[in-house]
TIPA-423891 format. One record per residue (C-alpha): residue number from 1; x, y, z. Coordinates in nm, 2 decimals. Example, Ala and Ser with C-alpha at 12.3 -4.5 7.8 and 13.67 -1.06 7.14 Angstrom:
# TIPA-423891
site i 1	c1 1.23	c2 -0.45	c3 0.78 $
site i 2	c1 1.37	c2 -0.11	c3 0.71 $
END
This chain:
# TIPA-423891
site i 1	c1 -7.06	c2 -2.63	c3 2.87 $
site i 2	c1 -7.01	c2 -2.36	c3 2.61 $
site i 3	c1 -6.73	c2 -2.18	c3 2.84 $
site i 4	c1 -6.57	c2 -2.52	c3 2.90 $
site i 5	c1 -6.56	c2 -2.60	c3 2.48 $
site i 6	c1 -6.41	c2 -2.26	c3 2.47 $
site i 7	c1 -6.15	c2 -2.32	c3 2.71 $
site i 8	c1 -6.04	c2 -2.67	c3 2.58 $
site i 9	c1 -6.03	c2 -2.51	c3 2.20 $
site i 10	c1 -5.79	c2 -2.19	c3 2.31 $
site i 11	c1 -5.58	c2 -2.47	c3 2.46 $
site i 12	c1 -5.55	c2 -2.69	c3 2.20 $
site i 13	c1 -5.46	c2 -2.43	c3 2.02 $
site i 14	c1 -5.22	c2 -2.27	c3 2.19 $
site i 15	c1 -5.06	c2 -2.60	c3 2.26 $
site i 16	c1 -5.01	c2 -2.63	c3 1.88 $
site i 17	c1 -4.89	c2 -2.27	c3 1.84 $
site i 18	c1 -4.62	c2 -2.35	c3 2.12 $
site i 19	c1 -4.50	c2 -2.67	c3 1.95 $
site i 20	c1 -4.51	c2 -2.50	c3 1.63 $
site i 21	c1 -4.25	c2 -2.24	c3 1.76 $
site i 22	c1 -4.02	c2 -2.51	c3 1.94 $
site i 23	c1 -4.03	c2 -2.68	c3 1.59 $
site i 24	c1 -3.92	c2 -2.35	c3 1.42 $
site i 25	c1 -3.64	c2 -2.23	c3 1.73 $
site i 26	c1 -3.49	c2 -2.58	c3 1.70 $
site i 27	c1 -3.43	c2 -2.53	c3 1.27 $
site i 28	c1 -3.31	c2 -2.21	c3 1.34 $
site i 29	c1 -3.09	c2 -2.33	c3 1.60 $
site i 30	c1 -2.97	c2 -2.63	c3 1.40 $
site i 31	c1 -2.89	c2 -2.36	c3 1.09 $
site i 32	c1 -2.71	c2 -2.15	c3 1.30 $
site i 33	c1 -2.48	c2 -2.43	c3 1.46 $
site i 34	c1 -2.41	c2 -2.58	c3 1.09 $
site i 35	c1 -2.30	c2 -2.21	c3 0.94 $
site i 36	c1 -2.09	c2 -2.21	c3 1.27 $
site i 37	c1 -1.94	c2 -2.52	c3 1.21 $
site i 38	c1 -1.91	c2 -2.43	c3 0.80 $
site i 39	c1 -1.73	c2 -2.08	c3 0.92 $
site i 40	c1 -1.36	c2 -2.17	c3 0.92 $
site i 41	c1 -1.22	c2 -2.04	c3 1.22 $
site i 42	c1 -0.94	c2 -1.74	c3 1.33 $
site i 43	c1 -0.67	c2 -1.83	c3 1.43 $
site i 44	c1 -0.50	c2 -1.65	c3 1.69 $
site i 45	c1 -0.20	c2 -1.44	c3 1.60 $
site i 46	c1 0.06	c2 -1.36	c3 1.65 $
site i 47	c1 0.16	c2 -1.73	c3 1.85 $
site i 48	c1 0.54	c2 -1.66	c3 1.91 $
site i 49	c1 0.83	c2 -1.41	c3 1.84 $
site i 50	c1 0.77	c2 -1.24	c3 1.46 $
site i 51	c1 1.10	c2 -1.22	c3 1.25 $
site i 52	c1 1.17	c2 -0.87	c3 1.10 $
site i 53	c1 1.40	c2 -0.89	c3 0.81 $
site i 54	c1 1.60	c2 -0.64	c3 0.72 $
site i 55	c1 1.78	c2 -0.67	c3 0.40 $
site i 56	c1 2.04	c2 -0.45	c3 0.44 $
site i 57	c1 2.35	c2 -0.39	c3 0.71 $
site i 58	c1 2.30	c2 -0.25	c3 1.06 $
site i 59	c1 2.33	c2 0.10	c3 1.10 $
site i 60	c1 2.18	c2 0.24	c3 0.77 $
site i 61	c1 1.90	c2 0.40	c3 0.70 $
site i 62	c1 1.66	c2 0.13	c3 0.62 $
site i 63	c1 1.78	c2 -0.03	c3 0.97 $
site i 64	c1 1.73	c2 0.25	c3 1.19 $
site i 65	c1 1.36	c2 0.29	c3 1.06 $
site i 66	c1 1.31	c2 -0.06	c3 1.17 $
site i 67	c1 1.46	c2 -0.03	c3 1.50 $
site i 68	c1 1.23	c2 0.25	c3 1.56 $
site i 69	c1 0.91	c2 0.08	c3 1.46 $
site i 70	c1 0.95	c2 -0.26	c3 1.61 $
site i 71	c1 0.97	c2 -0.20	c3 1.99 $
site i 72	c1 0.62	c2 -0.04	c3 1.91 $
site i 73	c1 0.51	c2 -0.38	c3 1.77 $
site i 74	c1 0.63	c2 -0.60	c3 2.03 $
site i 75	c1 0.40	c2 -0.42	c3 2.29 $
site i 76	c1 0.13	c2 -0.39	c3 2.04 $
site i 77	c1 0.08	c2 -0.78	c3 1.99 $
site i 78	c1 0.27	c2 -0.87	c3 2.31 $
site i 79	c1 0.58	c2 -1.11	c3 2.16 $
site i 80	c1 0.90	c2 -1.01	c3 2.07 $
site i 81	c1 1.00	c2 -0.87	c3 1.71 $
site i 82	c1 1.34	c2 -0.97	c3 1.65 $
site i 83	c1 1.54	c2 -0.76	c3 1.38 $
site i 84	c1 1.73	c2 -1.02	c3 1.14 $
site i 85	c1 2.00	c2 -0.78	c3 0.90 $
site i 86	c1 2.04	c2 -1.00	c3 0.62 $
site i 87	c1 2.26	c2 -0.79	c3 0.37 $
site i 88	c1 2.34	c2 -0.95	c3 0.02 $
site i 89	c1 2.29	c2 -0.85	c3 -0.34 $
site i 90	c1 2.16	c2 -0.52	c3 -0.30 $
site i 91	c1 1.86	c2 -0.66	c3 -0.05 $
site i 92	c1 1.82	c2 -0.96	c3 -0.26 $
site i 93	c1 1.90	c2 -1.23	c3 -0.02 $
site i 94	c1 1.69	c2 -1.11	c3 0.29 $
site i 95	c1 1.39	c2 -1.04	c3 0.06 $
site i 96	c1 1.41	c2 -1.41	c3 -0.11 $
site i 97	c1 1.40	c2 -1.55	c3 0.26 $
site i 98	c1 1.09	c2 -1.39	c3 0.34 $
site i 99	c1 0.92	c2 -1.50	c3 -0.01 $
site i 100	c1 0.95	c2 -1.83	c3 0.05 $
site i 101	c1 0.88	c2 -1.81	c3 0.46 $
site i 102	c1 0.53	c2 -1.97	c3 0.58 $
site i 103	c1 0.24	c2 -1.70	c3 0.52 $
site i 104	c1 0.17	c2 -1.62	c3 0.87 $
site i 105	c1 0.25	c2 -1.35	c3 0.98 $
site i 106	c1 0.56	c2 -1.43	c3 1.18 $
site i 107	c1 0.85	c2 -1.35	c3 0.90 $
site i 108	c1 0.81	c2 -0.99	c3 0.82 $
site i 109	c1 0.99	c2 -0.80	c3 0.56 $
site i 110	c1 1.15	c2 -0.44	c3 0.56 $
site i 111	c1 1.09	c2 -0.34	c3 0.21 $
site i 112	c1 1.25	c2 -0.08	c3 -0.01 $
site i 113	c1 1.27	c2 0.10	c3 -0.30 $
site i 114	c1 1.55	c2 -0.08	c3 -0.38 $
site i 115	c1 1.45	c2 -0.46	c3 -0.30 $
site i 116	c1 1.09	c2 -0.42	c3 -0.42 $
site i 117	c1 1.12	c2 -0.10	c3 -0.69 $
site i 118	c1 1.42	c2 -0.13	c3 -0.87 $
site i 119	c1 1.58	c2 -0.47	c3 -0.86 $
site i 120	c1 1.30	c2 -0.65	c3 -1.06 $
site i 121	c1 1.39	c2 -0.43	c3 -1.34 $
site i 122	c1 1.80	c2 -0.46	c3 -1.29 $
site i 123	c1 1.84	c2 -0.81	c3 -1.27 $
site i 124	c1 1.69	c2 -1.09	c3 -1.53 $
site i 125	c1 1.70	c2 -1.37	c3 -1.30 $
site i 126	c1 1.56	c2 -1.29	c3 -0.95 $
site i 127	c1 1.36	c2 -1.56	c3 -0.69 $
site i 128	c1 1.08	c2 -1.35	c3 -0.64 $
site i 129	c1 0.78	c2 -1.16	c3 -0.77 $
site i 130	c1 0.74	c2 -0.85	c3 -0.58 $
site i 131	c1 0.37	c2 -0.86	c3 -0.64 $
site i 132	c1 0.28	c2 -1.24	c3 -0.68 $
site i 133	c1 0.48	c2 -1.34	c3 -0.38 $
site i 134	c1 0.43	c2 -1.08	c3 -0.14 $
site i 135	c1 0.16	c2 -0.89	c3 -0.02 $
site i 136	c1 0.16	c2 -0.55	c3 0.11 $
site i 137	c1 0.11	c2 -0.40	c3 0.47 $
site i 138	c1 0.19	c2 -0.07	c3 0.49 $
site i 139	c1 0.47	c2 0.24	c3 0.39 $
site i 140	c1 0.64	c2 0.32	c3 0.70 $
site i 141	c1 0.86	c2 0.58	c3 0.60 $
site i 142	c1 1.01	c2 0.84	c3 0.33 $
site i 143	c1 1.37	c2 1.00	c3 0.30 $
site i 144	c1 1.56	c2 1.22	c3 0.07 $
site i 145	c1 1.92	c2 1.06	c3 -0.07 $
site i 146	c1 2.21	c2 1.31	c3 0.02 $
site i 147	c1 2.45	c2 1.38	c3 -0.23 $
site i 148	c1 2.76	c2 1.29	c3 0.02 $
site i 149	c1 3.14	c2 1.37	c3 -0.12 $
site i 150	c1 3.47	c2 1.34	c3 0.04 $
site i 151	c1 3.58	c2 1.70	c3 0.24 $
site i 152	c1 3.87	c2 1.71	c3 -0.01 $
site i 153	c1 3.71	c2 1.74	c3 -0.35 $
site i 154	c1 3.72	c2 2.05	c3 -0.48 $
site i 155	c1 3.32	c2 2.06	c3 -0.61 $
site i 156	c1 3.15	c2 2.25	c3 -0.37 $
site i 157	c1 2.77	c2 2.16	c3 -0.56 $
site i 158	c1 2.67	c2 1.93	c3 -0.80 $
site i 159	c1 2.71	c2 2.17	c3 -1.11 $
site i 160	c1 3.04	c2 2.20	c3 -0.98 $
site i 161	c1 3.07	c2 1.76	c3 -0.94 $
site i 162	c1 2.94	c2 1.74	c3 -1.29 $
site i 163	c1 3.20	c2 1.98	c3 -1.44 $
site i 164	c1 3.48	c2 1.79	c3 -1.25 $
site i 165	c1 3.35	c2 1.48	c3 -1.38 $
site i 166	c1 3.39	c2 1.57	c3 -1.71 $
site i 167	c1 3.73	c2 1.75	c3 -1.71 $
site i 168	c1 3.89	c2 1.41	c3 -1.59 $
site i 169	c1 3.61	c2 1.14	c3 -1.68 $
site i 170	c1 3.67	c2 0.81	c3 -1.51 $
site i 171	c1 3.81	c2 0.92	c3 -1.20 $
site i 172	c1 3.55	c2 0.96	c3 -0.98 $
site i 173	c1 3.39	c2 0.69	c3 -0.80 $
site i 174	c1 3.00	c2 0.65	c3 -0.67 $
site i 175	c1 2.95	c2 0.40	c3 -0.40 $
site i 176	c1 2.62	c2 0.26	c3 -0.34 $
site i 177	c1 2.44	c2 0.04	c3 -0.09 $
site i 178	c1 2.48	c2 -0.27	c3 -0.34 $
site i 179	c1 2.39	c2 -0.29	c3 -0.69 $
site i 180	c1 2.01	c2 -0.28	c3 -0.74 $
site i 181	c1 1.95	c2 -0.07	c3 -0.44 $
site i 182	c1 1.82	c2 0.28	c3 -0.42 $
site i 183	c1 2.11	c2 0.45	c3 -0.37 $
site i 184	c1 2.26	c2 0.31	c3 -0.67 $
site i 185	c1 1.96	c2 0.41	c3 -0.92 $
site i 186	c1 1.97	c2 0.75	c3 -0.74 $
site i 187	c1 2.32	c2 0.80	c3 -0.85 $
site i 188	c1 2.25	c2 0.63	c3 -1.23 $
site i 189	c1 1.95	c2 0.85	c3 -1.26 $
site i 190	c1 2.15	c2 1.20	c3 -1.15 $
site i 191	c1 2.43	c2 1.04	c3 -1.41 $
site i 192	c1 2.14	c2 1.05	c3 -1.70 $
site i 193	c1 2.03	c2 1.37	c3 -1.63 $
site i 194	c1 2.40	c2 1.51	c3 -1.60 $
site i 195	c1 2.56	c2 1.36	c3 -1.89 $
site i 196	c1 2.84	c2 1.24	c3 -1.71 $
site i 197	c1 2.98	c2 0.90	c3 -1.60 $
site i 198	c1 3.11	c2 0.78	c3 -1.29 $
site i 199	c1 3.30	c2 0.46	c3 -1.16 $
site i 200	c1 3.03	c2 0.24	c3 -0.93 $
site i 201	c1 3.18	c2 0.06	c3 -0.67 $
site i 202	c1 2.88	c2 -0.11	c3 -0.44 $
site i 203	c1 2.90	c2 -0.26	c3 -0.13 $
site i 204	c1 2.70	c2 -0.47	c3 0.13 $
site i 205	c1 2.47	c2 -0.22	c3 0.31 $
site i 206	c1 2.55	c2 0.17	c3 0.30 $
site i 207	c1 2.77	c2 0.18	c3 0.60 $
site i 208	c1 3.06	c2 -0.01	c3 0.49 $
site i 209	c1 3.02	c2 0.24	c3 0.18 $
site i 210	c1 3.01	c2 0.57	c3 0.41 $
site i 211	c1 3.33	c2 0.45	c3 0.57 $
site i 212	c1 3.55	c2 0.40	c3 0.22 $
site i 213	c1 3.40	c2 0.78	c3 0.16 $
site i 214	c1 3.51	c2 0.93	c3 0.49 $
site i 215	c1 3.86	c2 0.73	c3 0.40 $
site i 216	c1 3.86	c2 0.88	c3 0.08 $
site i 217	c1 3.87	c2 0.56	c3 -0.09 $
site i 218	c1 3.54	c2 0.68	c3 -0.31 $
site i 219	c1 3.47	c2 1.01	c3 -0.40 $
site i 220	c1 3.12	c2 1.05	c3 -0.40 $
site i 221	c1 2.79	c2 0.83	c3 -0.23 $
site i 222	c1 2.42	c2 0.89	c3 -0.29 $
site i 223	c1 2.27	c2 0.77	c3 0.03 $
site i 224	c1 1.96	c2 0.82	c3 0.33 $
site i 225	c1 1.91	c2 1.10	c3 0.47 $
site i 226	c1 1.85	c2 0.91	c3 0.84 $
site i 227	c1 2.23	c2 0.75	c3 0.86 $
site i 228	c1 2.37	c2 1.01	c3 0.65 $
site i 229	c1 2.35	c2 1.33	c3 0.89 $
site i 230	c1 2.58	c2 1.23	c3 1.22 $
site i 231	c1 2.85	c2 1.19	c3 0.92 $
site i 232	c1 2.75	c2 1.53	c3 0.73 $
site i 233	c1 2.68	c2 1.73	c3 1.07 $
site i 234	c1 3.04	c2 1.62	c3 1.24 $
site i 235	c1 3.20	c2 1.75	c3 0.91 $
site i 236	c1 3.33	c2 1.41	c3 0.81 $
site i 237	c1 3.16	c2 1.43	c3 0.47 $
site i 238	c1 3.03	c2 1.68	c3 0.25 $
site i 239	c1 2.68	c2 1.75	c3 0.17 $
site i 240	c1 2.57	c2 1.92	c3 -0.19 $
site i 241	c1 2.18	c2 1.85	c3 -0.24 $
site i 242	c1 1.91	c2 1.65	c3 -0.14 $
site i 243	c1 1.71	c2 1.47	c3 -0.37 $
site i 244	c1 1.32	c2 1.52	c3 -0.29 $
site i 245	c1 1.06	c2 1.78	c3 -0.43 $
site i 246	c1 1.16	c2 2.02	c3 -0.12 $
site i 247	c1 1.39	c2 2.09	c3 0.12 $
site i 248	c1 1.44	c2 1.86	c3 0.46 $
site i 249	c1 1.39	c2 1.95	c3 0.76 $
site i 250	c1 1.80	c2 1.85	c3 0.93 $
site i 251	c1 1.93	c2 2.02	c3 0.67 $
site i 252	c1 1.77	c2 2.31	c3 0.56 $
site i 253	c1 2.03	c2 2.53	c3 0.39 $
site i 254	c1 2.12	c2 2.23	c3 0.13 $
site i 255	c1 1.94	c2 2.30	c3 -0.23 $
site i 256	c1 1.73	c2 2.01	c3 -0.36 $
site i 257	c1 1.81	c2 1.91	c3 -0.69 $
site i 258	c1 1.59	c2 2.08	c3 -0.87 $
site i 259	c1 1.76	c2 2.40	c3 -0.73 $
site i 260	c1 2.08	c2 2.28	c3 -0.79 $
site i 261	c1 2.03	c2 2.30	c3 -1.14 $
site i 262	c1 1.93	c2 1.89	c3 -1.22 $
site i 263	c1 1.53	c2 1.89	c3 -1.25 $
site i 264	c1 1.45	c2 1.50	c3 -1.29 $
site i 265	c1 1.70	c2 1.37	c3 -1.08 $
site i 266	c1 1.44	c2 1.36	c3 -0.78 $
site i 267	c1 1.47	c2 1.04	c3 -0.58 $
site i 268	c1 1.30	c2 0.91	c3 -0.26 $
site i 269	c1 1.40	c2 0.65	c3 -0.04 $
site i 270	c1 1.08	c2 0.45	c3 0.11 $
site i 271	c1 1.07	c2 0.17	c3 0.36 $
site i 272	c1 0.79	c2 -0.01	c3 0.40 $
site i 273	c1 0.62	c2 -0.41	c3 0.58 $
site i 274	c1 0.56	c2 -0.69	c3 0.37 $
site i 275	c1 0.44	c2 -1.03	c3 0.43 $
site i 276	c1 0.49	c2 -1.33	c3 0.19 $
site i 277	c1 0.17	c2 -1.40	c3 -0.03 $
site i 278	c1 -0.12	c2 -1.59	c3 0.11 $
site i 279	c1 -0.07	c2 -1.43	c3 0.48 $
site i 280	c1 -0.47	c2 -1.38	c3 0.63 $
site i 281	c1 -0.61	c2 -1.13	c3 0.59 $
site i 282	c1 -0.72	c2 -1.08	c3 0.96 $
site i 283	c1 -0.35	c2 -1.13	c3 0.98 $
site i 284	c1 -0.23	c2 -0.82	c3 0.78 $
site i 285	c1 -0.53	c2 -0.62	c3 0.92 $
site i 286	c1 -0.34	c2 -0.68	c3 1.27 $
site i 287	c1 -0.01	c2 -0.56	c3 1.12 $
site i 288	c1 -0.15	c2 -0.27	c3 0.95 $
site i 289	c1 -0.29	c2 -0.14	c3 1.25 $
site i 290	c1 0.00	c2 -0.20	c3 1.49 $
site i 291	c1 0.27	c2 -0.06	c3 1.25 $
site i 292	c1 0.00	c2 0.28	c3 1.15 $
site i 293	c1 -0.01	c2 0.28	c3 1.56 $
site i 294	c1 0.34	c2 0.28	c3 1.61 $
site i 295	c1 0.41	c2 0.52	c3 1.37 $
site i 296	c1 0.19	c2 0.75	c3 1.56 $
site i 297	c1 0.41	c2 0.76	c3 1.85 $
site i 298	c1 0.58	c2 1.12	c3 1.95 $
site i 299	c1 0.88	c2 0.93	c3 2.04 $
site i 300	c1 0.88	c2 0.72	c3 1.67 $
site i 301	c1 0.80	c2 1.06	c3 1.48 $
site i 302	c1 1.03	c2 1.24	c3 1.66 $
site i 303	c1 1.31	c2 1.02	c3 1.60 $
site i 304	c1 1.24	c2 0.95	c3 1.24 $
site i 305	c1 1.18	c2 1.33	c3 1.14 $
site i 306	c1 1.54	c2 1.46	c3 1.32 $
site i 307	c1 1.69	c2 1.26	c3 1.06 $
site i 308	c1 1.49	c2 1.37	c3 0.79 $
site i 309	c1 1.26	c2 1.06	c3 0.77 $
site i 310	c1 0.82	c2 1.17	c3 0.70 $
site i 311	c1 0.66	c2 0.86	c3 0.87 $
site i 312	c1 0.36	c2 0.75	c3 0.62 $
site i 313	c1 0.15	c2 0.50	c3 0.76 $
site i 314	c1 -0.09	c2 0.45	c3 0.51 $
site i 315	c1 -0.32	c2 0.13	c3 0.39 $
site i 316	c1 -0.21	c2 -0.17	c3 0.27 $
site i 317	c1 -0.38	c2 -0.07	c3 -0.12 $
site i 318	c1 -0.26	c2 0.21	c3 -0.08 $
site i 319	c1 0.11	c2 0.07	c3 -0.04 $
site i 320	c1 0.02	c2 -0.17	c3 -0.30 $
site i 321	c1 -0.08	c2 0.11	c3 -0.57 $
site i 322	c1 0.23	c2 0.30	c3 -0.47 $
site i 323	c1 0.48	c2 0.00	c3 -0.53 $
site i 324	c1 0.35	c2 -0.07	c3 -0.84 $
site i 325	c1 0.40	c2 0.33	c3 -0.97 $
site i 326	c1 0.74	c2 0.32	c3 -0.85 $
site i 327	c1 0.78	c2 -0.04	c3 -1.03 $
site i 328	c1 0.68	c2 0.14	c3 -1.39 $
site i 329	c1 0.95	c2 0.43	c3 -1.26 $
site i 330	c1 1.23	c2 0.21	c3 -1.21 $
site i 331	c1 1.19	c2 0.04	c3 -1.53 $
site i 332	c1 1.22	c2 0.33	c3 -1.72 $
site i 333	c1 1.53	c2 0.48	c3 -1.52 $
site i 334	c1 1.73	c2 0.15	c3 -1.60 $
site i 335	c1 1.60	c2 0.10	c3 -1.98 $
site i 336	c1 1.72	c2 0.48	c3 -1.98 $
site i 337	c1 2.03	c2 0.49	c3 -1.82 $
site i 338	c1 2.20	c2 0.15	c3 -1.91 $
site i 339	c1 2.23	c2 0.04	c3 -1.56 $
site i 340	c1 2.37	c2 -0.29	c3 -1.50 $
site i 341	c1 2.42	c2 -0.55	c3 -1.17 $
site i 342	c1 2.77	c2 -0.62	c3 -1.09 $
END
């Protein structure tokens, strides 16, 4: 009887310990579908063909970068990135599409020192805030500016360009890209440190420049390295200096400016992805990894370093902390030199 009382009371018992950790499995199940349910979800991305605008003309340097890049990122996230150039106002046009483009992922935009850097400090009036509306992805790519002049001028370096400019002021003129783009800040920023003056004359997108300046039609043109070496190495134009810390690969035997005799008037042409403000974050994560992949490419680096492009590929703070340095250079190159939009 004793064995049996036993038996009965290591039944009940477990009975109750069983029921008691069916209670507990069932809250725990019930907590884990609710947090499921609370979790909002991921959506899938990309859903359809991404829109990569490009604020400037086809065939310049910012353009050739992004035709490098982007066949990468089609295969990367399997749907097709279709290159948009939308020229206008010194990159201002494309760059206002993008700000105001749903945040998600499909409208991409090529930024630049020029768009990004430099044009919030030229112009009072612009329709975006290049860090409220936009958020950063990653820094594809650096260049030098070239210091292009027509074959026929006599100056044969820049001491020589500055001393020309200031036996017969006014008659030399310094195409850019479009006011508020790089290559025009380049050329206002060599001007400060110079002490001379030239005539600008901007256009939309560098190549429309390049071709006045091989017609002879402008006499000088600070301008990419990428789009401007088939025109330097067929002898079309002239070369005098680059304007980065050292020396470019392409071109070796030209002097950087610092060399030349100009220390300050360094300049560096950057590209980089943006997204309009409020894009995922999974989102960017995605792009960040597909554009530092594709930058990684021997194909991609090969093409962007023979004309005299460094691929970055860095993080998006990283890119963020960088724009906003070269927004507090900018500032002070167009309080200093007087710049204006035209």
């Amino acid at each position: 009887m004793k064995r049996r009382a036993i038996r009965e009371h290591c039944s009940r018992n477990t009975l109750r310990f069983l029921r008691a950790t069916l209670c507990l499995a069932g809250v725990i199940v019930h907590a884990t579908s609710a947090c499921a349910a609370a979790a909002p979800a991921v959506s899938a991305y990309p859903t359809r063909p991404i829109r990569f605008i490009v604020p400037n003309g086809a065939g310049g340097t910012t353009d050739l970068v992004a035709r490098a890049v982007a066949p990468k990122i089609a295969d990367r996230l399997g749907q097709q990135v279709v290159i948009d150039n939308r020229p206008g106002s010194g990159g201002i046009v494309g760059t206002e599409i993008v700000a105001k483009a749903a945040p998600d992922g499909h409208t991409l935009l090529m930024g630049t020192i020029g768009n990004i850097a430099i044009s919030p400090a030229l112009y009072r009036k612009l329709g975006y805030d290049p860090l409220r509306d936009f958020a950063p992805v990653t820094q594809l790519a650096s260049a030098a500016y070239m210091l292009l002049v027509h074959p026929a001028l006599s100056a044969k370096s820049p001491k020589e360009l500055v001393a020309l400019a200031k036996a017969k002021p006014g008659t030399l003129n310094v195409g850019s890209a479009g006011s508020g783009t790089g290559s025009h800040l380049t050329g206002e920023l060599f001007q400060s440190v110079a002490g001379v003056k030239f005539t600008h004359v901007p256009y939309k997108g560098s190549n429309p420049g390049l071709t006045d300046l091989i017609a002879g039609q402008l006499q000088l043109f600070f301008n990419g390295i990428p789009s401007s070496m088939p025109h330097y190495r067929s002898g079309r134009l002239r070369a005098l200096a680059v304007t980065t810390p050292a020396r470019v690969a392409p071109a070796p035997e030209l002097p950087t400016m610092d060399e030349a005799g100009f220390p300050g008037a360094q300049s560096t042409s950057w590209t980089g992805i943006l997204v309009p403000a409020g894009t995922p974050a999974h989102v960017v994560a995605t792009l960040n990894t597909a554009f530092v992949q594709a930058l990684q490419f021997p194909e991609v680096i090969a093409r962007l370093t023979a004309d005299g492009a460094v691929p970055v590929g860095n993080s998006a703070a990283a890119f963020d902390a960088y724009i906003k340095s070269e927004l507090v250079k900018w500032a002070r190159v167009v309080k200093t030199s007087g710049a204006v939009a035209q």
